[in-house]
DOPA-646141 format. One record per residue (C-alpha): residue in three letters; x, y, z. Coordinates in steps of 0.001 Angstrom, whole numbers, plus 500000, padded with zeros to 6 digits. Layout:
N
alaXYZ
...
END
This chain:
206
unk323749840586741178
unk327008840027742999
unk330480841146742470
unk332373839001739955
unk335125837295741886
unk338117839074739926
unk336046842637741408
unk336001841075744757
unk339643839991744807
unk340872843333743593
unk338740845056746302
unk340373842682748855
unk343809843559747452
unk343102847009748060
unk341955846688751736
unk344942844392752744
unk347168847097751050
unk345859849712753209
unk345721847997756320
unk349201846804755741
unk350372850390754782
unk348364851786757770
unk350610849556760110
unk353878850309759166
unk352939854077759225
unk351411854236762318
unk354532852403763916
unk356789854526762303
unk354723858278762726
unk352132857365765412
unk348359857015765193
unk348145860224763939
unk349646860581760755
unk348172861549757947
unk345729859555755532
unk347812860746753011
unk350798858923754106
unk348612855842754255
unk347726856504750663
unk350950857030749601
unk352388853687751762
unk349684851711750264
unk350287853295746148
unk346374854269746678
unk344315857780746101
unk343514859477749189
unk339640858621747869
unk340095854723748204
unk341321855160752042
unk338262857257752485
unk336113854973750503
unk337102851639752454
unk337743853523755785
unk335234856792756591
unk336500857163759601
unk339660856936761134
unk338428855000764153
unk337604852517761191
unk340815852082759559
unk342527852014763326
unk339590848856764108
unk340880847309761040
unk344452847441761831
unk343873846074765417
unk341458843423763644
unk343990842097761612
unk347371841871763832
unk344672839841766151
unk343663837403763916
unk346871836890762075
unk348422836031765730
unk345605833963766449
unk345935832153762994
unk349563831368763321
unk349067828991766770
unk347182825724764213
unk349993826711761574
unk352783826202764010
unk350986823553765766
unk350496821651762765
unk354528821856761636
unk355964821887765164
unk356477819537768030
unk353946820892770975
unk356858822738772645
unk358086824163769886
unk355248825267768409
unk354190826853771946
unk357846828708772050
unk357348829438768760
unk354058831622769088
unk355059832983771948
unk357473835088769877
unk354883835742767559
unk352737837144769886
unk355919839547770939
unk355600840524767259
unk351794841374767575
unk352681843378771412
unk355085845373769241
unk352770846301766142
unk349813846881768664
unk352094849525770156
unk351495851753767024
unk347905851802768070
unk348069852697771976
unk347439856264771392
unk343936855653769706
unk343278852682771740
unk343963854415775247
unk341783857135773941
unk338567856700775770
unk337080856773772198
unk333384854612772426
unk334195852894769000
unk337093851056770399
unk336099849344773547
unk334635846263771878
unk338367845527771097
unk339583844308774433
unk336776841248774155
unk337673840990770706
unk341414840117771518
unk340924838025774562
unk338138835944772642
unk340953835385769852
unk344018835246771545
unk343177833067774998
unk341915830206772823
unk344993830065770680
unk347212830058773939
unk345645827509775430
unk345164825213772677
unk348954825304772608
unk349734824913776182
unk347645822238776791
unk349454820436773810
unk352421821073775298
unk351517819839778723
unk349713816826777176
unk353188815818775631
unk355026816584778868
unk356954819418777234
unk356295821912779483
unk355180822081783427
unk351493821231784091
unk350810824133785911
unk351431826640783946
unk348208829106783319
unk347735830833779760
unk346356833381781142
unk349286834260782918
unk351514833824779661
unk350053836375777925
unk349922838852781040
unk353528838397781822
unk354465837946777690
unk352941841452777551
unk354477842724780691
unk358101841829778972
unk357019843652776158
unk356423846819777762
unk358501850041776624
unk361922850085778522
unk364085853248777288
unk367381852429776607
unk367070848707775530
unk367386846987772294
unk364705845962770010
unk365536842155770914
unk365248842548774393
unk361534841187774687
unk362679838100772567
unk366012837285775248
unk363197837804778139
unk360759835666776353
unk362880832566775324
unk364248832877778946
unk360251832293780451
unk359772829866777116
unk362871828040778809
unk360952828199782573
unk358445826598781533
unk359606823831780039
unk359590820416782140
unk362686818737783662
unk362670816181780960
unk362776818649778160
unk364612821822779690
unk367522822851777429
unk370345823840778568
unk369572827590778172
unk367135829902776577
unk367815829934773111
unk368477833456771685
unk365987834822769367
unk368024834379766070
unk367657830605767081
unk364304830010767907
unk362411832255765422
unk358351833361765434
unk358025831025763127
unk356607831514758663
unk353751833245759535
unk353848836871759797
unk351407839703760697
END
């Protein structure tokens, strides 16, 4: 006999709790805090993380898992409330949001750990498609440059990202909006890159 749906939807309550409490504590203490902090985070016993999770490598999968698939969710949202440009510019902050949260998880994921090597595929088989569905819009509506390779938006979106001591938080999102403004075709090209507070990731959130 299955689970009656109000057992199901509890259950899923619970896990999105978690995985949502695991986040912020792992980007606030590192990978290796405590489950007991998750617990607390997520207003769960120490048993449920346990009980949902075994191992950490588990609960660390999950995490990854989700910030993935949220990111890759957000590109039909956007595209579906958003001129192609926008919508492009648009996720390409979000996926500055995901760089960020995924940097919470580098510790475990730059482990060498077995469990977490199917991850890599798992983000490139998400992520790629969602970038070039909206490029392609984009350059379909002559909003951005034609040559422009997704590929090569994520790599250098990621490379902007990376950990620079002594900058602000918003400093991806100014270098971002100024390659957002790049790519955009002579037509279209604004004036400047818009600052972050102007052009923001969008509703949808990780």
């Amino acid at each position: 006999m299955s689970e009656p749906p109000k057992k199901r939807a509890d259950a899923q309550r619970n896990t999105d709790a978690l995985l949502q409490a695991a986040m912020t504590v792992f980007a606030r203490d590192g990978v290796d805090a405590g489950v007991r902090q998750i617990a607390e985070e997520a207003g769960v016993g120490v048993g449920t993380v346990y009980r949902h999770f075994p191992q950490r490598s588990d609960l660390i999968i999950a995490v990854f898992r989700r910030e993935v698939d949220a990111c890759a969710e957000a590109a039909a949202v956007l595209a579906a409330e958003y001129p192609p440009g926008e919508a492009l510019a648009r996720w390409m902050q979000r996926f500055v949001d995901f760089i960020s949260a995924k940097r919470g998880l580098a510790g475990a994921l730059h482990s060498g750990n077995a469990a977490y090597a199917p991850l890599p595929d798992y983000f490139n088989a998400r992520l790629r498609p969602a970038m070039r569905m909206l490029l392609s819009a984009a350059q379909a509506a002559g909003e951005v440059r034609p040559r422009a390779d997704p590929d090569d938006l994520l790599t250098a979106v990621a490379s902007l990202c990376g950990p620079r001591p002594g900058t602000d938080p918003e400093h991806p999102r100014r270098m971002v909006a100024l390659l957002v403004d790049g790519l955009r075709s002579e037509t279209t090209s604004s004036a400047g890159a818009q600052p972050p507070e102007a052009q923001p990731a969008g509703g949808v959130t990780g």
